[in-house]
Backbone as CSV, one residue per row, in Angstrom:
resi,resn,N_x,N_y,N_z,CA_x,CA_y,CA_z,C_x,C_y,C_z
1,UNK,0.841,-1.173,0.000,0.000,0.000,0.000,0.889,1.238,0.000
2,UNK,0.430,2.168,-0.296,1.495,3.634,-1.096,0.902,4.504,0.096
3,UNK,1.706,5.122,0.492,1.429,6.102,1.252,0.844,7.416,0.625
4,UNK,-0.540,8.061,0.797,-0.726,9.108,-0.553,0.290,10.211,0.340
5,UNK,0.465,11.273,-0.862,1.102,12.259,-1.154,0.279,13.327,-1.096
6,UNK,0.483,14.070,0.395,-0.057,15.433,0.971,0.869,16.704,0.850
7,UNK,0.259,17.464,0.147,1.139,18.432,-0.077,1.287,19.457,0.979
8,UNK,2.738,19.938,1.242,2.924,20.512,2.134,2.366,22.055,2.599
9,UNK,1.846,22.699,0.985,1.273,24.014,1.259,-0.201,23.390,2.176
10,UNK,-0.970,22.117,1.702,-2.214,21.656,3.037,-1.504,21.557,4.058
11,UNK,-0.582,21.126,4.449,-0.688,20.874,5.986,0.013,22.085,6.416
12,UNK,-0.024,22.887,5.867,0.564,24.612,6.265,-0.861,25.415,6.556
13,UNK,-1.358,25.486,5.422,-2.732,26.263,5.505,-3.852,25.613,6.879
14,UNK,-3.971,23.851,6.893,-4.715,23.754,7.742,-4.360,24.151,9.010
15,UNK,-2.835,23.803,9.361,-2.436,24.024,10.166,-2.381,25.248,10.975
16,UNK,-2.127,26.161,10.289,-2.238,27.538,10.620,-4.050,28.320,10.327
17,UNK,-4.721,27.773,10.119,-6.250,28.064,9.785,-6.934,27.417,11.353
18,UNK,-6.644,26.267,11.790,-7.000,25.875,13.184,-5.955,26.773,13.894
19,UNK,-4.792,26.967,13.834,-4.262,28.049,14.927,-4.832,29.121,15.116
20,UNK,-5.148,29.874,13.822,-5.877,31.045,14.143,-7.229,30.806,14.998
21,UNK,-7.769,29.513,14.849,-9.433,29.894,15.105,-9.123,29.360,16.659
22,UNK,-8.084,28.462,17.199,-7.142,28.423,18.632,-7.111,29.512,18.983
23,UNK,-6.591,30.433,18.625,-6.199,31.737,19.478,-7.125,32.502,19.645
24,UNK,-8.636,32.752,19.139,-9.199,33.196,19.441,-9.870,33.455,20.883
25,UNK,-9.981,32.561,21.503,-10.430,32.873,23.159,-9.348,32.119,24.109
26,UNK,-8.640,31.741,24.650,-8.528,31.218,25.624,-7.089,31.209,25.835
27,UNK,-6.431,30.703,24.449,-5.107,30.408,24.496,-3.860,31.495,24.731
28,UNK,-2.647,31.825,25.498,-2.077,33.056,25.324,-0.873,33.017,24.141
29,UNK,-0.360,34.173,24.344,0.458,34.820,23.387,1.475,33.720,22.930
30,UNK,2.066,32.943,24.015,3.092,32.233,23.782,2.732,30.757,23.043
31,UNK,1.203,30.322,23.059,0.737,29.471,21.766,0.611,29.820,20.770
32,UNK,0.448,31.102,20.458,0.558,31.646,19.295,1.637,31.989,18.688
33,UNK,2.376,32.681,19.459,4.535,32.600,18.839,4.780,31.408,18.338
34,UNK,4.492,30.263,19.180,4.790,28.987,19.111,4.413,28.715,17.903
35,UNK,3.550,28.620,17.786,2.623,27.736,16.322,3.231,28.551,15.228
36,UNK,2.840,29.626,15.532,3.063,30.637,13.594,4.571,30.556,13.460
37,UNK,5.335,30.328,14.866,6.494,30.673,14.298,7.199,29.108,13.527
38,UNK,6.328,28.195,14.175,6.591,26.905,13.286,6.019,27.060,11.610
39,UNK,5.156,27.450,11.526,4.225,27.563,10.420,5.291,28.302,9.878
40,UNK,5.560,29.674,9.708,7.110,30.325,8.856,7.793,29.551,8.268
41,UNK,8.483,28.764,9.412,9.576,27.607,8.981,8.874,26.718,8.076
42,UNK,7.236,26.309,8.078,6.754,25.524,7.031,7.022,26.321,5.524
43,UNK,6.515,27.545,5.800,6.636,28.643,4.557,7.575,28.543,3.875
44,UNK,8.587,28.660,4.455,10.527,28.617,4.277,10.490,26.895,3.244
45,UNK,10.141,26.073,3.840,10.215,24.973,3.211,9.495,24.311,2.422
46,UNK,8.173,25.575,1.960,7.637,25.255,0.462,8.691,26.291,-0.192
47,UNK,8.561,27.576,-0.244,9.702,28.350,-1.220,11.051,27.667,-1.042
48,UNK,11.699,27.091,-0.333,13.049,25.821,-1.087,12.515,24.526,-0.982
49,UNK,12.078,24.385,-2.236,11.830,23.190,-3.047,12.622,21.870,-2.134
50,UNK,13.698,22.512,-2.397,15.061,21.156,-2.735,15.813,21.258,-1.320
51,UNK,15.453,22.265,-0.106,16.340,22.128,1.052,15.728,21.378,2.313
52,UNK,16.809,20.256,2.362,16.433,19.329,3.173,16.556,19.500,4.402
53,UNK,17.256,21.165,4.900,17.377,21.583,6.215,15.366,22.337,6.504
54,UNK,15.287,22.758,5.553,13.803,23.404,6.063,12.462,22.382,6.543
55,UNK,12.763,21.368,5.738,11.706,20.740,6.427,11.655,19.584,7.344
56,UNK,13.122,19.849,7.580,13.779,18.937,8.714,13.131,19.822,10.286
57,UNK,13.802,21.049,9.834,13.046,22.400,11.117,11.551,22.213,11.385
58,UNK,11.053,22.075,9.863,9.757,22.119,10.269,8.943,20.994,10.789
59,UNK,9.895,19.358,10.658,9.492,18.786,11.367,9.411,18.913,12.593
60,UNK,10.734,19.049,12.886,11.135,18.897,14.773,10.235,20.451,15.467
61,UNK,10.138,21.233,14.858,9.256,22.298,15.278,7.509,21.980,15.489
62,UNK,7.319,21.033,14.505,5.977,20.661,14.380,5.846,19.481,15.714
63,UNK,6.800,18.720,16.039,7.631,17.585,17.267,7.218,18.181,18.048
64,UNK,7.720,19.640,18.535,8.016,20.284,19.541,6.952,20.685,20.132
65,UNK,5.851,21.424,19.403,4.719,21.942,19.680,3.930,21.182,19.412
66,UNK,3.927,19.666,19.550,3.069,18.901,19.956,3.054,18.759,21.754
67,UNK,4.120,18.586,22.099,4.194,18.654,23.696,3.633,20.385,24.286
68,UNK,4.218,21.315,23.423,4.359,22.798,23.998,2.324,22.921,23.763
69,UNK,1.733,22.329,23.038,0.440,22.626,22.567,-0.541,21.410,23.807
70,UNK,0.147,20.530,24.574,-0.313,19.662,25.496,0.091,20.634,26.953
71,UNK,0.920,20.895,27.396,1.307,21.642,28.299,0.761,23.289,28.070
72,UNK,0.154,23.694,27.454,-0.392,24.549,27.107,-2.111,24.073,27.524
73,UNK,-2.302,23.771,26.944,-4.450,23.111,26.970,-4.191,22.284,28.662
74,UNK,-3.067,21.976,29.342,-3.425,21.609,30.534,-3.156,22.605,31.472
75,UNK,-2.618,23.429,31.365,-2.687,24.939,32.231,-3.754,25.865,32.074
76,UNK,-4.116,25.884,30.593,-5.079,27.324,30.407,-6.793,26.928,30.201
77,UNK,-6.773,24.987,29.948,-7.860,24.745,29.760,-9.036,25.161,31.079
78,UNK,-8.566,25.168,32.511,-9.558,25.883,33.253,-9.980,27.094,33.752
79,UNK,-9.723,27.667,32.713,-10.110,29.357,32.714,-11.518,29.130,31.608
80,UNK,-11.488,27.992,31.092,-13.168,28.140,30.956,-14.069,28.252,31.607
81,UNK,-13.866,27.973,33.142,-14.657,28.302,34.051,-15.247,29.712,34.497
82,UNK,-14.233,30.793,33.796,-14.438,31.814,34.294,-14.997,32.674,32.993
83,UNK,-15.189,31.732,31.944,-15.911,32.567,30.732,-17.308,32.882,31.177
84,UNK,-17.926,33.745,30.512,-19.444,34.493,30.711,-20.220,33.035,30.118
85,UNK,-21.416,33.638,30.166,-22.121,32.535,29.110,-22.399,32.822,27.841
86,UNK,-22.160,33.902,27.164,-21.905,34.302,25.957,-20.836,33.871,25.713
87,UNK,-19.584,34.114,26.550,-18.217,34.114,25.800,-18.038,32.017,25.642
88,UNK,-18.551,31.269,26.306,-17.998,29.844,26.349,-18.535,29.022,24.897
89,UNK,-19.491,29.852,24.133,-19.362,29.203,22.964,-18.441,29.057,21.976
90,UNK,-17.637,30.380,22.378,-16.395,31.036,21.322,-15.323,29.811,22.044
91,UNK,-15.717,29.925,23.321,-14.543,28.667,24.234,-14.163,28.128,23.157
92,UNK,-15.644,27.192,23.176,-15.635,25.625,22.945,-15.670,25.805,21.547
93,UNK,-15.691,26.401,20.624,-15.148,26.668,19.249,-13.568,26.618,19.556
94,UNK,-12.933,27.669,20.051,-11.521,28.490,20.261,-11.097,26.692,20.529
95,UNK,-11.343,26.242,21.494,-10.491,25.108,22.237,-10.874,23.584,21.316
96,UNK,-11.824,23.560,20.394,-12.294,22.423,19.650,-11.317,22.525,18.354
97,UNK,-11.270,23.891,17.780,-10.060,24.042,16.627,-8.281,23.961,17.262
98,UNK,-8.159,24.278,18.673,-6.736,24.202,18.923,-6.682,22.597,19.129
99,UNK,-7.570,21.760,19.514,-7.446,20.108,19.839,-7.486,19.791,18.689
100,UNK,-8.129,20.390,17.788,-8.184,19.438,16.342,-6.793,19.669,15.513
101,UNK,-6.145,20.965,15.919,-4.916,20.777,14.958,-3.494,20.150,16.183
102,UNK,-4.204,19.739,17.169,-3.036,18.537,18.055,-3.097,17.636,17.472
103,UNK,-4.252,17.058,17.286,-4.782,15.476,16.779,-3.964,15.325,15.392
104,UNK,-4.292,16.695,14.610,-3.530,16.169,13.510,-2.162,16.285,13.498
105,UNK,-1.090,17.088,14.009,-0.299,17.408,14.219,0.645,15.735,13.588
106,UNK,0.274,14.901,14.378,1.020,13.410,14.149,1.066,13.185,13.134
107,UNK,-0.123,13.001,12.453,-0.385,12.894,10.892,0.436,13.263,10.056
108,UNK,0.381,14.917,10.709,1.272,15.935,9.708,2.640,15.818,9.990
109,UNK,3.207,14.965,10.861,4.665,14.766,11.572,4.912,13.754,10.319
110,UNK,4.209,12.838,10.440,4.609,11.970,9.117,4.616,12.194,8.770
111,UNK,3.958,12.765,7.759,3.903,13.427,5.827,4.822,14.376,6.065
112,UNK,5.235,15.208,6.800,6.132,15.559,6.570,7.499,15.342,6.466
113,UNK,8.018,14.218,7.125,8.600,13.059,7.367,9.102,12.219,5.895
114,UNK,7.793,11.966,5.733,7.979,11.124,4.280,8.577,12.507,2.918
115,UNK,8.181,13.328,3.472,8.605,14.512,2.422,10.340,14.769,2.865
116,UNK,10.737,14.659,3.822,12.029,14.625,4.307,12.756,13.552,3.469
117,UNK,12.681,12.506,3.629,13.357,11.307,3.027,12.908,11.416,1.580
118,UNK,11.754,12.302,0.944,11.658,12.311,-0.546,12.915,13.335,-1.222
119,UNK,13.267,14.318,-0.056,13.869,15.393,-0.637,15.420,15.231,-0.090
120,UNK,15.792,13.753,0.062,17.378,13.150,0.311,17.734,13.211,1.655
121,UNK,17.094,13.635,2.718,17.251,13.366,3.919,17.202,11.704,4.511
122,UNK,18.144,11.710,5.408,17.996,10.524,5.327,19.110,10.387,6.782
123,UNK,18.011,10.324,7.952,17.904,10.746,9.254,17.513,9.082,9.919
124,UNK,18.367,8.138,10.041,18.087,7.135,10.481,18.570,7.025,11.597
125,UNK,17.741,6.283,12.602,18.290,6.681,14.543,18.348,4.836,14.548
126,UNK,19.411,4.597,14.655,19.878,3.076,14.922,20.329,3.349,16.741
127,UNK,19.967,2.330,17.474,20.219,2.338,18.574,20.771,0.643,18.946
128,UNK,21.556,0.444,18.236,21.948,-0.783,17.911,23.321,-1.126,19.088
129,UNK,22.966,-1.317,20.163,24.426,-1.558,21.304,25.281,-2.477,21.351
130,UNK,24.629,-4.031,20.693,25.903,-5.015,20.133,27.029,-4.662,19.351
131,UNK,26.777,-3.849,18.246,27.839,-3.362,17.501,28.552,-2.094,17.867
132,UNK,28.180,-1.257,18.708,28.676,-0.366,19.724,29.778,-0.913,20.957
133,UNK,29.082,-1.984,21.251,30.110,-2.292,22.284,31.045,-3.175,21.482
134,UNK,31.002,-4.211,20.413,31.908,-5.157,19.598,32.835,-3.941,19.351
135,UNK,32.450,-3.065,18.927,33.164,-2.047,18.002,34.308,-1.772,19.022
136,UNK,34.110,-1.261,20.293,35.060,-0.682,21.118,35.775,-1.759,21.955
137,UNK,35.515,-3.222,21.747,36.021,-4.293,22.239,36.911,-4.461,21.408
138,UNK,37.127,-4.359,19.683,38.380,-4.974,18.737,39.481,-4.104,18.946
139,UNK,40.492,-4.887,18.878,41.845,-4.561,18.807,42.400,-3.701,17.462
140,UNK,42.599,-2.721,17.802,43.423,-1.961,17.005,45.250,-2.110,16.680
141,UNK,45.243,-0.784,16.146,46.783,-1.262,16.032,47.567,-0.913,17.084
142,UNK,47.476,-0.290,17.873,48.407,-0.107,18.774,48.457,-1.127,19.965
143,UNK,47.211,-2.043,19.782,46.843,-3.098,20.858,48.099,-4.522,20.410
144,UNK,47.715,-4.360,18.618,48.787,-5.378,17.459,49.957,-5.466,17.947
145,UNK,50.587,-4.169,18.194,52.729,-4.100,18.158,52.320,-4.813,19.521
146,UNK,51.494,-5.104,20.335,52.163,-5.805,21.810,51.717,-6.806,21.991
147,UNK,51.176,-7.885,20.534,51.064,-8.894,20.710,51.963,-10.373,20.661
148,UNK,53.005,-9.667,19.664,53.882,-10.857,19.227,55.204,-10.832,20.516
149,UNK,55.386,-9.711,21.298,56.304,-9.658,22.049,56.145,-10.330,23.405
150,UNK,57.349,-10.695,23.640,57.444,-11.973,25.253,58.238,-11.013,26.277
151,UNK,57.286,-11.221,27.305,58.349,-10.345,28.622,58.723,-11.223,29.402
């Protein structure tokens, strides 16, 4: 099965289209730095086509403010308590569009991901400790000159 092919100006626009409608009631200033300033770095890495540093940023930025966007909704989510009853519809709009672009956030970690390794990146995390420790167990050469000699 083929993984389809999401283009990166969508997961820019949605992304930043639920941020905006996030920031509308509840969330502060510093979810909003956060997000747009990831979203830029998305910008940056549709205008270079071919640079495998931009949407490397914009992964680990998109990484980042998945935790910064959880630690965020668990501090500020109970100040809904103190909305009017006019203002808690805008809440639960404001806080239904900032959860919906968490949820996708993962999604968009992959595809963007897969767009990384399309554009020659090639970011493999081996955590492989047999050949780590074999490696620093073989004898080199300076171990060699003091093998053939008798004391």
């Amino acid at each position: 099965m083929e993984i389809p092919a999401i283009n990166l100006k969508a997961i820019v626009l949605v992304h930043w289209l639920l941020t905006v409608w996030g920031c509308m009631a509840w969330l502060p200033t510093s979810f909003a730095w956060g997000n747009f300033s990831v979203l830029a770095v998305g910008v940056w890495a549709i205008a270079h086509r071919d640079s495998v540093d931009a949407v490397l940023m914009f992964l680990i930025g998109m990484a980042v403010t998945i935790l910064t966007d959880m630690v965020h909704f668990g501090i500020y989510y109970s100040l809904s308590e103190l909305a009017s009853q006019n203002g808690r519809d805008v809440f639960r709009f404001s806080a239904g569009m900032a959860i919906l672009s968490l949820l996708l956030k993962p999604a968009s970690c992959f595809f963007v991901y897969q767009m990384y390794r399309e554009r020659g990146g090639d970011y493999n995390v081996n955590f492989d400790l047999e050949t780590s420790v074999d490696s620093r167990c073989t004898t080199d050469s300076a171990d060699s000159a003091f093998i053939g000699r008798r004391y």
